[in-house]
C-alpha positions as CSV (number, residue, x, y, z in Angstrom):
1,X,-17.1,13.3,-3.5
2,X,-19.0,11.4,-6.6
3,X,-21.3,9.0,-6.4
4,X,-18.9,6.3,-6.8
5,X,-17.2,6.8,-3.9
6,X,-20.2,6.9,-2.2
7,X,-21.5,3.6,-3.3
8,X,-18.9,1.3,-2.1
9,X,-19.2,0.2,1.2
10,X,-17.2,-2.3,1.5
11,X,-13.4,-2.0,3.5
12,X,-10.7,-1.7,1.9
13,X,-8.3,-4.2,1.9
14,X,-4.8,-2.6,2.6
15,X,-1.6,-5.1,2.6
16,X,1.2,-4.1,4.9
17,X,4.2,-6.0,4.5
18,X,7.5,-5.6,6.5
19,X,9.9,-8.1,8.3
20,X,9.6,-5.5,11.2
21,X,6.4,-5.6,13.5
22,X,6.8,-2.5,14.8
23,X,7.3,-0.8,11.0
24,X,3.6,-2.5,10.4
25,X,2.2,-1.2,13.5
26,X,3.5,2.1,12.5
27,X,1.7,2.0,9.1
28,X,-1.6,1.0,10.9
29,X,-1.6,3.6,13.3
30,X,-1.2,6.4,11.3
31,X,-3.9,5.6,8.9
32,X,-6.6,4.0,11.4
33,X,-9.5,2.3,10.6
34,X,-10.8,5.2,7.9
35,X,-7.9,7.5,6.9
36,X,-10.6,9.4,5.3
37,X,-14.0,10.4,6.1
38,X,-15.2,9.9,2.0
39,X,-13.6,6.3,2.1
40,X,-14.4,3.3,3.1
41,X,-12.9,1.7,6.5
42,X,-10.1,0.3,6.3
43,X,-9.5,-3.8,6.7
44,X,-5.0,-4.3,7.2
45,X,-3.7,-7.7,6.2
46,X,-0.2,-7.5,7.7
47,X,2.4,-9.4,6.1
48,X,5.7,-10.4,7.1
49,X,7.2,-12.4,4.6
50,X,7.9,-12.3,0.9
51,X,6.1,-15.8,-0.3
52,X,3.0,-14.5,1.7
53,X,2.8,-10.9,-0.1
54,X,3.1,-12.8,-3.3
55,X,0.2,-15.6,-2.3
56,X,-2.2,-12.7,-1.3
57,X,-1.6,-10.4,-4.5
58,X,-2.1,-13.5,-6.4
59,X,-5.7,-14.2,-4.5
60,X,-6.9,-10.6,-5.4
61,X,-8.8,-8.8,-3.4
62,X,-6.4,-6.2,-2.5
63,X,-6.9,-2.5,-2.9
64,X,-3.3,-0.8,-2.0
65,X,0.3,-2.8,-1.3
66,X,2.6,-0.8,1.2
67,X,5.4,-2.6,0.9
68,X,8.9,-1.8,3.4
69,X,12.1,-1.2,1.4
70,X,14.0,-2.4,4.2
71,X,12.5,-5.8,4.7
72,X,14.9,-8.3,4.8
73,X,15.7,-10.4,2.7
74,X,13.5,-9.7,0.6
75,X,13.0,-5.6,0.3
76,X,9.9,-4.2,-0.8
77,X,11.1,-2.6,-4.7
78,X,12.0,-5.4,-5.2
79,X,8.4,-7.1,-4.7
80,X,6.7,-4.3,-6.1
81,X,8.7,-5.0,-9.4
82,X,7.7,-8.7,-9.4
83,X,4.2,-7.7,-9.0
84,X,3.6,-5.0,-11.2
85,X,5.6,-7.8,-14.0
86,X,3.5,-10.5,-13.3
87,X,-0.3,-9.5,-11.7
88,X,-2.7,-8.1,-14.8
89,X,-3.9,-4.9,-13.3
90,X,-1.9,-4.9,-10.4
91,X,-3.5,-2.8,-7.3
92,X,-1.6,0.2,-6.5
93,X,1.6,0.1,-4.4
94,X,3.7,2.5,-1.8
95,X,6.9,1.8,-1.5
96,X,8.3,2.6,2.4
97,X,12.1,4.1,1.7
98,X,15.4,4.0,3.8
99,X,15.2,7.9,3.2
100,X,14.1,10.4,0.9
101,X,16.9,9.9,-1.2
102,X,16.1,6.7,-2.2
103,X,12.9,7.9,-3.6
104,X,14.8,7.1,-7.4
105,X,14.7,3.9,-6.6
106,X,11.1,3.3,-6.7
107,X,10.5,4.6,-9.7
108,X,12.3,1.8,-11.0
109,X,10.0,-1.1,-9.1
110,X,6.8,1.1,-10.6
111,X,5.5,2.3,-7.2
112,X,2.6,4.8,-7.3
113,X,3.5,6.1,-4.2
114,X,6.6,6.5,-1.9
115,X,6.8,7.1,2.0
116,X,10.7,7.3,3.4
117,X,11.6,6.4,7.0
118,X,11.3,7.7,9.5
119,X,7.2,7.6,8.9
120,X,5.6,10.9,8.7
121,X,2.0,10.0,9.5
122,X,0.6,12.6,7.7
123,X,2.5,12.6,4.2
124,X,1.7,9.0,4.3
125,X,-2.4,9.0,5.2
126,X,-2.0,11.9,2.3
127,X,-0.4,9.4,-0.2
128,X,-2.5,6.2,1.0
129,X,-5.7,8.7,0.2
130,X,-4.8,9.8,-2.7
131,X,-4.1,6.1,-3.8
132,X,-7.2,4.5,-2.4
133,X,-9.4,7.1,-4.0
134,X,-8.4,6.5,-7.5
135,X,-9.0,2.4,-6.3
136,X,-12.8,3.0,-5.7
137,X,-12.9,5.8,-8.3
138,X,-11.5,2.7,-10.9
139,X,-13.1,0.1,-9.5
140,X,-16.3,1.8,-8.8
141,X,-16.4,2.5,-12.8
């Protein structure tokens, strides 16, 4: 743990979009309020609908987008596409996939990270880690 880590005190801002309730309740459970003891807590902005994700990446202030593949209409690659074109130093983003298969696909909208359905809570507290610790690591630098 380095001293930037240490330093930020902080929550994190996590955005969880999905058209599903119970998809973002899912998310939130799994990592808690602190998915990691060396983090900060955790603060969830849960989003349901595509205009909304877009408003609050545009505000700032977010440290990791997990975005649902399966939202409807509007699926999360796609989003995470339009946001890593159009935010300078856009925060990082999971990708939540039909299935592990479709892990391809999010290579193509730029996702740092992906998570398939059904949610494995510990491959995806592992990836949001991993994620949010290279966030304070950057922005603690």
């Amino acid at each position: 743990m380095d001293e930037q880590t240490v330093n930020r005190t902080a929550p994190l801002r996590v955005l969880v979009y999905s058209d599903d309730r119970n998809v973002r309740e899912q998310v939130i459970l799994a990592l808690g309020r602190r998915p990691h003891p060396d983090l900060p807590e955790c603060e969830y902005v849960e989003v349901a609908t595509e205009p909304v994700v877009v408003q609050q990446m545009d505000a700032g202030g977010v440290d990791l987008a997990i975005l649902d593949g399966e939202a409807v209409p509007a699926g999360g690659m796609g989003i995470a596409k339009q946001l890593k074109d159009e935010i300078y130093s856009c925060p990082p983003i999971m990708v939540l996939t039909g299935r592990p298969q479709d892990a391809w696909l999010a290579t193509w909208s730029r996702a740092e990270a992906v998570c398939p359905h059904p949610l494995d809570p510990v491959q995806l507290a592992e990836s949001v880690i991993t994620l949010l610790r290279r966030r304070v690591t950057t922005a603690g630098a």
